[in-house]
N, C-alpha and C positions, 0 to 999 in steps of 0.2 A: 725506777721503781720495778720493784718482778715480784712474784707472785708466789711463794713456798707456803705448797697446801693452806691453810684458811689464811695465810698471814700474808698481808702486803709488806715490803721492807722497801726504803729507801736506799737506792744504792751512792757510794761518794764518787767524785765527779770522775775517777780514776776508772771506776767499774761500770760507767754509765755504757759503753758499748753494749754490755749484756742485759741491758735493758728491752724487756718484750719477750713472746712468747718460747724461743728458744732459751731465755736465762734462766725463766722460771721455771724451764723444764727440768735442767741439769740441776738447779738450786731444789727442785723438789724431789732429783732422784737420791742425789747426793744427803738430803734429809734422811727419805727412808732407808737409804742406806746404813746411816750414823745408828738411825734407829737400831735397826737388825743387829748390826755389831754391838749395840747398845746390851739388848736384850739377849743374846748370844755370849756374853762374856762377862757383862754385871751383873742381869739380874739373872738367868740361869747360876750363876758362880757362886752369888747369895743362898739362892733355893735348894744349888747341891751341898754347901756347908750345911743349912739347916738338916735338909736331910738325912747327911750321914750322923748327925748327931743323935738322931730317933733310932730307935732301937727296930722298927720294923725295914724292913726291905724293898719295899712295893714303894713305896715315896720317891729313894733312889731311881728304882726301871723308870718311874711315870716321868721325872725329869730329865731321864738319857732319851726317853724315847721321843717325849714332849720337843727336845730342843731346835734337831734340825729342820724338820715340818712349821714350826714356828716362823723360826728365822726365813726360810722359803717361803712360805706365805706373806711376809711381811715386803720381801724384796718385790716377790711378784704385783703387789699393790701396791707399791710404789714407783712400779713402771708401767699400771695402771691408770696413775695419778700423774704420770711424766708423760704420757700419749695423752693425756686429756687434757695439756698444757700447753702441747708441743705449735698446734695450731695445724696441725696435717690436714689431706681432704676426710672428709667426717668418715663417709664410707668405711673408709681404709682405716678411720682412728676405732669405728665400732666393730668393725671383723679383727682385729687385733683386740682389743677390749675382750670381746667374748670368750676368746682362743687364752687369754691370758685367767679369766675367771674360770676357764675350764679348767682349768691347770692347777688352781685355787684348789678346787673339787675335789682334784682327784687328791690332790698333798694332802686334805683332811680324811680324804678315805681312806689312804694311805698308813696317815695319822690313827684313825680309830682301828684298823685291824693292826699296828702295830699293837698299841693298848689290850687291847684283847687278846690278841698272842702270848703276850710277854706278862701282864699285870692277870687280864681274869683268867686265862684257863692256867696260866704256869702256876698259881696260888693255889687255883679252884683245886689242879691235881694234887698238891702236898694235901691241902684240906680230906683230897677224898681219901689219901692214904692212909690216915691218921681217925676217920671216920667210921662207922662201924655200918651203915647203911650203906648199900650199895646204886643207891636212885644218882647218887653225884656219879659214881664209877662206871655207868651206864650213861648217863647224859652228857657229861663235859667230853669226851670221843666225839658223840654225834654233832655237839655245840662246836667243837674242833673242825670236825669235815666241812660241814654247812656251814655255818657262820661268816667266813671269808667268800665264798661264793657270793651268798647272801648280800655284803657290804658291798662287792664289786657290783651286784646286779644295780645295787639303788643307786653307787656312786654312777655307774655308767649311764644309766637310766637320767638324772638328774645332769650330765652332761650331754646328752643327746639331746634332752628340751632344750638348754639354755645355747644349745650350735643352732634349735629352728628346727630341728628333725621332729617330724609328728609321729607319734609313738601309740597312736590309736589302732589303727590298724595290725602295727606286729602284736599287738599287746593281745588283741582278738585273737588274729591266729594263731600265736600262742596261748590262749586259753582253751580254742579250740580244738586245737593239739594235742595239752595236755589233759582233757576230757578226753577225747578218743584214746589214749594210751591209757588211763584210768582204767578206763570199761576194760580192754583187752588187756590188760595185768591186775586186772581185780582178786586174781587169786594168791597172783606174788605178793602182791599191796598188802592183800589180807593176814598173810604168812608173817611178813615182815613185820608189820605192826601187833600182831598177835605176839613172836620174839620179842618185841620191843617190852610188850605190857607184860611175858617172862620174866625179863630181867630186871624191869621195874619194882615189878612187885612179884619177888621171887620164893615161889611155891617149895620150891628145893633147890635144893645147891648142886656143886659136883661132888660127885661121888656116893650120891642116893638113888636106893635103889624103888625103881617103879613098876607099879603092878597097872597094865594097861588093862582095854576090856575086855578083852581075849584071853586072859588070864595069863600072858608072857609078863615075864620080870623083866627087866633091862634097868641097865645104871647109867646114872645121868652122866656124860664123859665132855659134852658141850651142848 
């Protein structure tokens, strides 16, 4: 008898040696394995036939991008599920365990800044081209620069609890931090965002000319 993920199976008397916690490892990795190829070459094969049959394009990226993050997350949980079978000393099965769900973490952060990369902003920019406001042609840039930073902060954040690392303290002085550099670039801060609500909501364009209070003209050139 061995043990593949929820399912007990009988083994015939031939395969009885592989009976116990080593059979049901190899029978459980070799499952998820089946799986991953499974889902890697059927049903990714299906979803990219449906795909190219639609007339939009963004269905295509989400399944090229979707595929190999998938299949990696699957393998990796199924040697997840092969170490918590295997009967090793526990220790050693939960610091391998952890290491292995961290790894989990990152292939979906991974995974969502592919998506965002390739599906919203590669779209968002044809949209802003084709648009006539310019509140997209001013954000999806900023949504560009920051955004990935962004994903890595929470992914890495989100892997440093689940290692045991306490994240109270950087978190402090790092807030601390950046309040003191707040204060002392309060005028940069202020410039930049002041830009920001320029371009947003934009009083004039290039190439207009402005009468300051001083009474100089100047033309807007950036």
């Amino acid at each position: 008898m061995i043990q593949i993920w929820m399912w007990e199976i009988a083994l015939p008397p031939a395969l009885q040696p592989l009976a116990g916690p080593v059979g049901s490892a190899l029978g459980t990795l070799l499952f998820w394995l089946a799986v991953a190829l499974a889902v890697q070459f059927v049903v990714f094969g299906i979803l990219r036939i449906v795909a190219l049959r639609r007339e939009s394009e963004w269905d295509d990226v989400v399944v090229d991008v979707s595929r190999r993050p998938l299949v990696v997350v699957l393998v990796l949980l199924g040697m997840v599920n092969y170490l918590a079978l295997l009967g090793v000393h526990v220790s050693l099965t939960e610091t391998i365990r952890r290491w292995m769900i961290a790894a989990v973490i990152a292939v979906i952060t991974y995974w969502a800044w592919r998506l965002l990369r390739d599906v919203v902003i590669h779209y968002g920019q044809e949209y802003a081209r084709r648009s006539e406001t310019r509140v997209d042609d001013v954000l999806l840039p900023i949504v560009n620069q920051f955004a990935p930073l962004a994903l890595a902060l929470i992914g890495g954040s989100i892997i440093l609890q689940y290692l045991g690392v306490q994240l109270d303290a950087l978190l402090v002085a790092i807030g601390g931090a950046a309040f003191i550099l707040a204060f002392a670039l309060q005028d940069i801060l202020s410039n930049v965002f002041g830009g920001l609500s320029l371009l947003v909501d934009t009083p004039f364009k290039y190439g207009d000319l402005v009468m300051l209070e001083d009474g100089k003209v100047c033309q807007v050139v950036r």
